[in-house]
Each structure stands twice: as structure tokens, then as C-alpha cells.
C-alpha positions in Angstrom: -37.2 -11.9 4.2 -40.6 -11.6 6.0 -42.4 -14.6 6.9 -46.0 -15.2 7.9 -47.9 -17.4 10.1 -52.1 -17.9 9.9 -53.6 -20.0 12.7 -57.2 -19.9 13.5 -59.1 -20.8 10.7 -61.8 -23.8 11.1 -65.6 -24.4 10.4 -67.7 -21.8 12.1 -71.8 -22.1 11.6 -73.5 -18.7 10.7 -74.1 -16.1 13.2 -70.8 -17.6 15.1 -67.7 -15.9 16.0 -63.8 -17.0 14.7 -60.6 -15.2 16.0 -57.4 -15.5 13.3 -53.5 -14.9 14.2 -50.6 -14.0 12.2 -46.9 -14.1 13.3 -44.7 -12.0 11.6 -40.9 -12.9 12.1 -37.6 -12.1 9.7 -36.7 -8.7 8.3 -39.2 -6.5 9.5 -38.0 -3.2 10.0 -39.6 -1.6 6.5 -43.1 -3.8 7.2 -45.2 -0.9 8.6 -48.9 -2.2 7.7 -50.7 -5.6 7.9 -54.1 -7.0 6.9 -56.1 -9.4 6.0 -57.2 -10.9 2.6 -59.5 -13.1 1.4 -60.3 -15.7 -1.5 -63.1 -17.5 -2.3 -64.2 -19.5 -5.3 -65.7 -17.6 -8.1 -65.1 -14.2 -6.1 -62.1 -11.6 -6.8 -59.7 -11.3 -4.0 -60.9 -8.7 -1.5 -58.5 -6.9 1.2 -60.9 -7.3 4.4 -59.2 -5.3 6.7 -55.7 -3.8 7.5 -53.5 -2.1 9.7 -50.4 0.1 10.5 -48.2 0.1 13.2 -49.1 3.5 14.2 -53.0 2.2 14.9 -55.3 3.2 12.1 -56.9 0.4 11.0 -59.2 0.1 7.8 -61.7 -2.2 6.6 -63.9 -2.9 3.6 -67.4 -2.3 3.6 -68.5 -6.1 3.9 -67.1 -6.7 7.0 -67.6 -3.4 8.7 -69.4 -3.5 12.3 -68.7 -7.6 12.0 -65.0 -7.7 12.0 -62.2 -6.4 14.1 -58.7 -5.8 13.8 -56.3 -5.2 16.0 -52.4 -5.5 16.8 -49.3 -5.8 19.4 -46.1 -4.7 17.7 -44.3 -6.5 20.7 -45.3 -9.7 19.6 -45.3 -8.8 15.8 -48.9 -10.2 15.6 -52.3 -9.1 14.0 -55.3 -10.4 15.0 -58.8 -10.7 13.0 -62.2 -11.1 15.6 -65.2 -12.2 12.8 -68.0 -11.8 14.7 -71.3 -12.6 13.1 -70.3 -14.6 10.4 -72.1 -15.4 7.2 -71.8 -18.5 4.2 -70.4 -15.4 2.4 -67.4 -15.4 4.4 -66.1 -18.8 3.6 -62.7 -17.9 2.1 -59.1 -18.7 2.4 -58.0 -15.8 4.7 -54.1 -14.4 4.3 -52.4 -12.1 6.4 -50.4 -9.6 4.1 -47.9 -7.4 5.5 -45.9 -4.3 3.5 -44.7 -0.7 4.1 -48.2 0.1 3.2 -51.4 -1.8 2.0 -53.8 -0.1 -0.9 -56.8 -1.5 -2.2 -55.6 -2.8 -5.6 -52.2 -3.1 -4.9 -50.9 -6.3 -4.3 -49.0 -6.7 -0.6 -45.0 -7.8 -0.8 -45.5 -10.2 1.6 -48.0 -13.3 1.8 -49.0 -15.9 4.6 -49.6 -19.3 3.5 -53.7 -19.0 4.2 -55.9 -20.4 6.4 -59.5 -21.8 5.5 -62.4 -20.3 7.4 -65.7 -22.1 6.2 -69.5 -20.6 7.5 -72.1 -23.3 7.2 -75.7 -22.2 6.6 
């Protein structure tokens, strides 16, 4: 139906700066909001930042000031600048896509994750 593809994850020290992708291609005519989650060991899965087609964008308070998203609906593709990283960070990042993304609702559609690591 809706497939999603991550690149740019890797192993970033702290204070450095990462830039994530995610390709959206198949059905995507209901798919009006993307985002970003996270998962790290030990933590609960967080939703780090999303955004709709229309341009509002939202983030959670952990990443605020540090992380930016942003989009081009001509290329179907979300983008996630992590600016100022932190050991905290180190995750498994997945792009998400839906009609609409709520903090505690789980998205429809899942990416296959990418690993970002932040060494101290």
C-alpha cells in the first residue's frame, strides 16, 4: 500500500549534526501527515516530530530548537536536520506516515528504521 524508505542514519559524536530522508511511494493519496519516531533501548517509543502536507509541523519537547522538519510533496519526501545531538538521541529512527499522526496513536504506515548512534 504505502511504502517507506529511511536513509541517513550513521554514528554521529555529540554536539554533531545528522540529516535523515524518507521516500514515500505506493498508494498515497489518503497519506496526509508524516513524522518521525524513535526507539531506544529501555525507553518508550517517542514521536519526535511530524508533518502534514499542508506545512504545520510539530515536534516533541526533547528535540525542540535541535531538530527540524521539513518536506517536498513533489518528491513525496520528509526530511529530519538533528542538529546538536546528544547520547540521548541514539535510537532507531522510523519515518511514519498516515492521514494524521497523534501522540499515542500508533501511525498506519512504518519505514523499516534507520540506526542513528551519538557517542559521548
Amino acid at each position: 500500500q504505502v511504502q517507506l524508505v529511511e536513509s541517513g542514519g550513521g554514528l554521529v559524536q555529540a554536539g554533531g549534526s545528522q540529516r535523515l530522508s524518507c521516500a514515500a511511494s505506493g498508494s498515497l493519496f489518503s497519506i496526509d501527515a508524516m513524522g518521525w519516531y524513535r526507539q531506544a533501548p529501555g525507553k518508550q517509543r517517542e514521536l519526535v516530530a511530524t508533518i502534514t502536507k499542508f506545512g504545520s509541523k510539530n515536534y516533541a519537547d526533547a528535540v525542540k530548537g535541535r531538530f527540524t522538519i521539513s518536506g517536498d510533496n513533489a518528491k513525496n519526501t520528509v526530511y529530519l536536520q538533528m542538529n546538536s545531538l546528544q547520547p540521548e538521541d541514539t535510537a532507531v529512527y522510523y519515518c511514519v506516515a498516515d492521514r494524521v499522526l497523534r501522540v499515542g496513536v500508533l501511525p498506519r504506515y512504518w519505514g523499516q528504521g534507520t540506526q542513528v548512534t551519538v557517542s559521548s
